[in-house]
Backbone as CSV, one residue per row, in Angstrom:
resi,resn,N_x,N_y,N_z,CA_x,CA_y,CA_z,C_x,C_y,C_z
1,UNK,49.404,2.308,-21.121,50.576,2.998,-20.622,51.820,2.455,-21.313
2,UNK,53.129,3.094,-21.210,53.894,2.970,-22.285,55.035,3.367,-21.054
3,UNK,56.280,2.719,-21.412,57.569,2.706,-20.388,57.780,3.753,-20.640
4,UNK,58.474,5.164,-19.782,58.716,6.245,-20.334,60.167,6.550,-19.623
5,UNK,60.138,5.914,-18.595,61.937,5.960,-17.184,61.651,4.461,-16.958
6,UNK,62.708,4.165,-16.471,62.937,2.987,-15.656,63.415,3.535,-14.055
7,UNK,62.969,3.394,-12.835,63.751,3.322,-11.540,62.680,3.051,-10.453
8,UNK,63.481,2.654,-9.286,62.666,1.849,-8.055,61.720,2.917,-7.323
9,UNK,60.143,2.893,-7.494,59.298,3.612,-7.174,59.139,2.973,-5.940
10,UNK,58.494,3.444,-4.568,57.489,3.326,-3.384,56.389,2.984,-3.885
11,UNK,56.149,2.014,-2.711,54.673,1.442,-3.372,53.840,2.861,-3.622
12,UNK,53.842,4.181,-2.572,53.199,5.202,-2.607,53.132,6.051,-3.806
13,UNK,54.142,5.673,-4.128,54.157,6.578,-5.751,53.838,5.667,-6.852
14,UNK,53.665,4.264,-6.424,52.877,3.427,-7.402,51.366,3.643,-6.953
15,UNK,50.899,3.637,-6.495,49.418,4.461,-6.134,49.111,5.678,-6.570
16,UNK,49.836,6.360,-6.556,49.503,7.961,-7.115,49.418,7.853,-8.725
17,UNK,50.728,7.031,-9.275,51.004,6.872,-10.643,49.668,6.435,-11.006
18,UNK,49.356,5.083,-10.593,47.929,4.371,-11.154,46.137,5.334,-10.615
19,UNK,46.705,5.821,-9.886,45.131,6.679,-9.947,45.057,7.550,-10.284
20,UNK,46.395,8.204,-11.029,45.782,9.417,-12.004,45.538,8.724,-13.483
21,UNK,45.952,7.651,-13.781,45.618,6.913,-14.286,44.157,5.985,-14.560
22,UNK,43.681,5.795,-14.005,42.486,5.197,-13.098,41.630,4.682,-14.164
23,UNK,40.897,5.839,-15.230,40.505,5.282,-16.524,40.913,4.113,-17.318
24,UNK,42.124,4.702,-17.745,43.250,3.612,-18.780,43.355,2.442,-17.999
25,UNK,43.321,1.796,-16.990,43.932,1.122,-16.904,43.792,-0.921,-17.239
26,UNK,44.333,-1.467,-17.395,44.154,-2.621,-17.808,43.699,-3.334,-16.665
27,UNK,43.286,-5.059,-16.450,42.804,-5.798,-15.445,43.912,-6.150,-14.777
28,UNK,45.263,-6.567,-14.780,46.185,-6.367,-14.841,47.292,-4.919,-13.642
29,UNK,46.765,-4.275,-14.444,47.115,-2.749,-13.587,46.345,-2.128,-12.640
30,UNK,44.962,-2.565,-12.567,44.165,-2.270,-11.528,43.779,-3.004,-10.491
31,UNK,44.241,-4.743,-10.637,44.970,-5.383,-9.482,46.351,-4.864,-8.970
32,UNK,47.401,-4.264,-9.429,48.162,-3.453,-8.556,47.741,-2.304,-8.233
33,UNK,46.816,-1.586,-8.861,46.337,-0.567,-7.940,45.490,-1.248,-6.251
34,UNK,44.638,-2.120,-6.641,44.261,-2.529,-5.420,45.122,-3.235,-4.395
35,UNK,46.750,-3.633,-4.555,47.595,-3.864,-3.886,47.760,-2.960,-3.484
36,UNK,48.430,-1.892,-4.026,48.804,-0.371,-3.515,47.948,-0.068,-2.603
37,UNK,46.843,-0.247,-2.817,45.734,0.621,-1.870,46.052,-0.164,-0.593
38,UNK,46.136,-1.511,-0.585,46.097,-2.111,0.641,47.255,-1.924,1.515
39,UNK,48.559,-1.928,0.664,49.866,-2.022,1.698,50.434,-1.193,1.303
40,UNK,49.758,0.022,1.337,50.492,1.590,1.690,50.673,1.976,3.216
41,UNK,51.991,1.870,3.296,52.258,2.433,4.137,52.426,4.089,4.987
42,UNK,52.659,4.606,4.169,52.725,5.892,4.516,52.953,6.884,2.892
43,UNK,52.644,8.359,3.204,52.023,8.937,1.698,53.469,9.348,0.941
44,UNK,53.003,9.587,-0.123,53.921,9.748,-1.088,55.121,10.915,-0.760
45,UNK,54.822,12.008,-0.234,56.282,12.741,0.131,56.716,11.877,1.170
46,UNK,56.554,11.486,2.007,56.841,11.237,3.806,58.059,9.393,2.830
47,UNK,56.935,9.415,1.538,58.246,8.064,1.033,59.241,8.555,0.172
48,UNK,59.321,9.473,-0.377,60.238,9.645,-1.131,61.387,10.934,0.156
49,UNK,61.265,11.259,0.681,61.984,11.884,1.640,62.712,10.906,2.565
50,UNK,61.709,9.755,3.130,62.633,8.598,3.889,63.560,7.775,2.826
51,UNK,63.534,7.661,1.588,63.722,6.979,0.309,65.462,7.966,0.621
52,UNK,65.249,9.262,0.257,66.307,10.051,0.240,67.458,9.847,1.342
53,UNK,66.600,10.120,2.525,67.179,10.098,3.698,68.327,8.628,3.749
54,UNK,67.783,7.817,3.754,68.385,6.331,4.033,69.274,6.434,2.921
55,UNK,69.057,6.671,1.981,70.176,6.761,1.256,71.369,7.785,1.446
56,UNK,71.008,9.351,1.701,72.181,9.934,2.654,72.765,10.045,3.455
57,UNK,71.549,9.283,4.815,72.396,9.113,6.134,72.636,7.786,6.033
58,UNK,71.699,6.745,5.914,72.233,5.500,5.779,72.957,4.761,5.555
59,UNK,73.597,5.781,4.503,74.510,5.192,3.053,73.978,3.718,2.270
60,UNK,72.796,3.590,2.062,72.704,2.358,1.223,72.352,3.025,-0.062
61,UNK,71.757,1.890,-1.056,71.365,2.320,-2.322,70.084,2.451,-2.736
62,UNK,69.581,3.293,-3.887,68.443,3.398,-4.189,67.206,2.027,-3.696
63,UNK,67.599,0.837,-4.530,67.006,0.152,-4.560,66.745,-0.556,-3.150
64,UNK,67.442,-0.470,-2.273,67.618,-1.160,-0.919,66.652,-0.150,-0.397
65,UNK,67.305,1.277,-0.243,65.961,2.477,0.348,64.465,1.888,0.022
66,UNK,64.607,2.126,-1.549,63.175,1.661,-1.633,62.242,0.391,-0.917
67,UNK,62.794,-0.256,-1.078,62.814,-1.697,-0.810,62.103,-1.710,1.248
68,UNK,63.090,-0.763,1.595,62.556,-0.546,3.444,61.852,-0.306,3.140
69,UNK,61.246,1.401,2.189,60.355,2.279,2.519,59.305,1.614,2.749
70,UNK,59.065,0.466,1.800,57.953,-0.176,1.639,57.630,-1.177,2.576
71,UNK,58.359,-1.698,3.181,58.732,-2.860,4.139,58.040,-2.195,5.710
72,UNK,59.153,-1.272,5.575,58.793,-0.219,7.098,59.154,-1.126,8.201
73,UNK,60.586,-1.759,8.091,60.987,-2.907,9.684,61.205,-2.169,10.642
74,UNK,60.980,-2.682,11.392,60.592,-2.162,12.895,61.770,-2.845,13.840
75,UNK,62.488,-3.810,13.569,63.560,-4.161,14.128,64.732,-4.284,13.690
76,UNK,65.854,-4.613,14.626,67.350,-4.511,13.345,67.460,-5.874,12.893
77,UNK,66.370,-7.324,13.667,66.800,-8.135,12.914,65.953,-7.997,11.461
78,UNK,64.448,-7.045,11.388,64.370,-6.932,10.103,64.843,-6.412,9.420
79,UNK,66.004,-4.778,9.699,66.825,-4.462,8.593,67.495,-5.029,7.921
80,UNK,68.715,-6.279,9.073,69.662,-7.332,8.538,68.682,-8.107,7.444
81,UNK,67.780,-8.383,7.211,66.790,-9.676,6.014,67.221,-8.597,5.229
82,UNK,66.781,-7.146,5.061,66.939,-6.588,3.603,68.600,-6.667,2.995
83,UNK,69.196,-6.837,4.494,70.707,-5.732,3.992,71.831,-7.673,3.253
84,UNK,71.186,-8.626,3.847,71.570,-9.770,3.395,72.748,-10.386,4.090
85,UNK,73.572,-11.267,3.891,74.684,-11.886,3.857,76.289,-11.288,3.225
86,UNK,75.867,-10.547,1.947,76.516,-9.533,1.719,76.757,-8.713,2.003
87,UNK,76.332,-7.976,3.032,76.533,-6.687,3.168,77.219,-6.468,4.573
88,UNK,78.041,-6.500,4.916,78.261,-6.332,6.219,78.568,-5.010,7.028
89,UNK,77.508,-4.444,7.910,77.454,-3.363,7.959,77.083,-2.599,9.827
90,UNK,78.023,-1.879,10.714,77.929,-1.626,11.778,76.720,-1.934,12.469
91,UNK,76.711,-1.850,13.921,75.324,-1.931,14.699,75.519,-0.412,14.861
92,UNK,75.981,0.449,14.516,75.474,1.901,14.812,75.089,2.182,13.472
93,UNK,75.373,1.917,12.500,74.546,1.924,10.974,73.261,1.021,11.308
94,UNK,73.529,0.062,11.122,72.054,-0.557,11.281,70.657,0.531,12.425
95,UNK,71.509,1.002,13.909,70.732,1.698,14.400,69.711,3.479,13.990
96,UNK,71.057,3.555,13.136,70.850,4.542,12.234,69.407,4.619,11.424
97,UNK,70.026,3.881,10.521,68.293,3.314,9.395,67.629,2.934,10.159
98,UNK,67.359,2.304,11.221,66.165,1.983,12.147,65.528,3.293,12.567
99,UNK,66.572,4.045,12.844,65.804,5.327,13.480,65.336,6.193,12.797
100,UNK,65.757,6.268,11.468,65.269,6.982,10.170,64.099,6.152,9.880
101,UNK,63.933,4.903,9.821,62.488,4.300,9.651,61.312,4.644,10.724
102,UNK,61.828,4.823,11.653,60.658,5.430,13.014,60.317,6.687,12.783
103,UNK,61.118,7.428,12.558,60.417,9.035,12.093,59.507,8.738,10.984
104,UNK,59.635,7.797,10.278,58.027,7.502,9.245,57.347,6.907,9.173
105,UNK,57.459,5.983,10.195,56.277,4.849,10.592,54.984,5.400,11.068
106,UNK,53.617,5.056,10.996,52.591,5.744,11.080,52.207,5.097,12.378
107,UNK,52.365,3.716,12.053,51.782,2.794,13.997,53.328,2.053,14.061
108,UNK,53.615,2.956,15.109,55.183,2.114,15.861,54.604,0.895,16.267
């Protein structure tokens, strides 16, 4: 495989990427496929739609979206770990992205 874009994929769309792939792939790349397989959280539209979402209602950034999708926190003290020291940001924002993460959680 050969770099063709650079940007922050879901683990879910790193699973899809590597198993249409599945042949090609190196020892290397098919230990992240077997990561993928294990800590998928939820399927590839349901991540790139929450990916979107958090970023329009949320207002954060690509890479932070991504970063939950995959995470999937279940509390606001786990949103605050992603959102850091930097970021200082409402408890009705924070409640916000929490509640956008529950509409895609598979086991609340």
């Amino acid at each position: 495989m050969s770099v063709v874009e650079k940007k922050e994929i879901t683990v879910p769309e790193a699973k899809a990427l590597l198993e249409s792939k599945a042949e090609e792939l190196d020892p290397l790349q098919r230990r992240v496929l077997d990561y993928t397989v294990r800590f998928t959280k939820t399927n590839v539209k349901d991540a790139e739609k929450l990916v979107s979402e958090l970023m329009e209602k949320g207002g954060i950034d690509r890479q932070l979206a991504v970063q939950m999708a995959n995470c999937m926190p279940g509390s606001i003290a786990e949103i605050r770990t992603f959102l850091g020291r930097q970021r200082i940001i409402s408890e009705e924002a924070v409640n916000s992205i929490l509640m956008i993460i529950k509409k895609y959680r598979t086991n609340p």
